[in-house]
N, C-alpha and C positions, 0 to 999 in steps of 0.2 A: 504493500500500500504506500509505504512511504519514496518508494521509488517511482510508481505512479505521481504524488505528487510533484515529485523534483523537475519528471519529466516534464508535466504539464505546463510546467513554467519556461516560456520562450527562449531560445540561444541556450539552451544550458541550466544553469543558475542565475542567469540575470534576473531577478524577478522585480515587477515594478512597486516598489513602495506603497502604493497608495492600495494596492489589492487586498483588503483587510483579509476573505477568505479563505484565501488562497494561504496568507500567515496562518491565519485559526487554523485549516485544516493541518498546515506541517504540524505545528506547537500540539496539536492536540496527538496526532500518528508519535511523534516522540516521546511524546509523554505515555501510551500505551505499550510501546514496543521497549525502553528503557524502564519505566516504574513501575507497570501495567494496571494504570489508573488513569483514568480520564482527567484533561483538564477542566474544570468547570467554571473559568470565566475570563475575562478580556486579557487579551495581546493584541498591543498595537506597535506604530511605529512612531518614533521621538525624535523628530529633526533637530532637535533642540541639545542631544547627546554630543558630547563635543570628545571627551577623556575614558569614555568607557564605553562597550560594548551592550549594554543594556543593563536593566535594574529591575530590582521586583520591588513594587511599593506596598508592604504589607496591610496598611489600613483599608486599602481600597482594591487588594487583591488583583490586582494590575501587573503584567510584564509589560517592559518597553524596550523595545530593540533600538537599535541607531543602524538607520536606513543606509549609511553608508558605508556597513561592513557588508550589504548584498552587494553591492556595486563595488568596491575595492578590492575583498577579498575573495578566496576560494569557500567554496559551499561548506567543507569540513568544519571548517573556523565558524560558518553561519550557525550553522547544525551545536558546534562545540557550547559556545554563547547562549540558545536556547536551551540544550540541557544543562549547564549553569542554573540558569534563572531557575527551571525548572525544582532544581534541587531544592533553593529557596523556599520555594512556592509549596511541596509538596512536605516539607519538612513543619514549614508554616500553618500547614491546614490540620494536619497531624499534630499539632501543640507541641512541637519540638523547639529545642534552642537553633535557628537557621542563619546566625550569625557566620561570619568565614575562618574566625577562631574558633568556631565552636567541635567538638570531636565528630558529634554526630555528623553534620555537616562536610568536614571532609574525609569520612568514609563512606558516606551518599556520591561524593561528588568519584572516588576509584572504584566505587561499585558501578556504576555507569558510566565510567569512562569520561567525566567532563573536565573540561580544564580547568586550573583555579580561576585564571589568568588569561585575558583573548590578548593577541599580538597588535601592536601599537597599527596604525592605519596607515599606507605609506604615502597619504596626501599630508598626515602629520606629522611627517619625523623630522627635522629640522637637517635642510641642506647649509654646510658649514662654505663658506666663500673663502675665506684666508685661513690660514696654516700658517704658524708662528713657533718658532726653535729656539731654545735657550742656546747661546752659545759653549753656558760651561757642562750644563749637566745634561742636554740635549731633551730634554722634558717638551713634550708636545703642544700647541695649545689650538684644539679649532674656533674659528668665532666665525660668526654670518656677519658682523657689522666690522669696519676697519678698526684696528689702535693706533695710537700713536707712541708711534717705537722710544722716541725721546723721554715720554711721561713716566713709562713704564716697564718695570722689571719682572724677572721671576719671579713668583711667586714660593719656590721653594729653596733658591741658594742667591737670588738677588742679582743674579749673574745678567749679563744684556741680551735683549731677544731680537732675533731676525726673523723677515720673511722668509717662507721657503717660496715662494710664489716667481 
């Protein structure tokens, strides 16, 4: 079933954001095929997610994915992310501690194979522009914005820094 859905979604795994269904129906297939309980209420999508991969909001019983790990990344990671949340969630309905310290919690999360952790988005990893060399201890330094070589020193032996550029 859950391969049915994947396929049904255009080009592969591109799927478009806005298809709320189409999410329910993945979120809900994972959740029977990893927990073997059904999901019983909203998954949406959160343009609004900037530093993380989705969140379970326990008050209102809500997951929220960020739309732009379907488009950026590979489906695994999508899939990884929902059974995450899920853990939360199913940990939560069950009156359990579903915090990410919590023990229960991460042995839900290698019982199912999710990760603790989704990988960073690579529209947000920061492209480093200049490369900067200690001359005495060869210590590295990236930065995206210029320095000025005359202001400033090492930071660890005080020694003078050059471009490598």
């Amino acid at each position: 079933m859950l391969e049915y859905i994947l396929n049904k979604v255009k080009g592969g795994f591109k799927m478009d954001p806005i298809n709320k269904d189409t999410l329910r129906e993945l979120v809900n297939q994972l959740s029977l095929d990893f927990f073997h309980k059904p999901f019983m209420h909203e998954v949406r999508f959160n343009h609004r997610l900037r530093s993380t991969g989705g969140r379970y909001l326990p008050f209102h019983k809500v997951i929220e994915l960020n739309p732009k790990y379907v488009v950026e990344m590979e489906r695994q990671e999508f899939i990884g992310i929902i059974k995450h949340e899920l853990v939360h969630y199913h940990l939560h309905i069950e009156g359990k501690d579903f915090g990410h310290r919590d023990k229960e919690f991460k042995e839900l999360l290698k019982k199912t194979g999710s990760p603790r952790h989704c990988k960073p988005l690579p529209s947000t990893i920061k492209k480093y522009k200049h490369v900067y060399i200690c001359k005495k201890c060869d210590i590295i330094y990236k930065r995206v914005r210029r320095i000025n070589l005359e202001k400033y020193r090492c930071g660890k032996c005080r020694g003078k820094i050059t471009s490598s550029e």
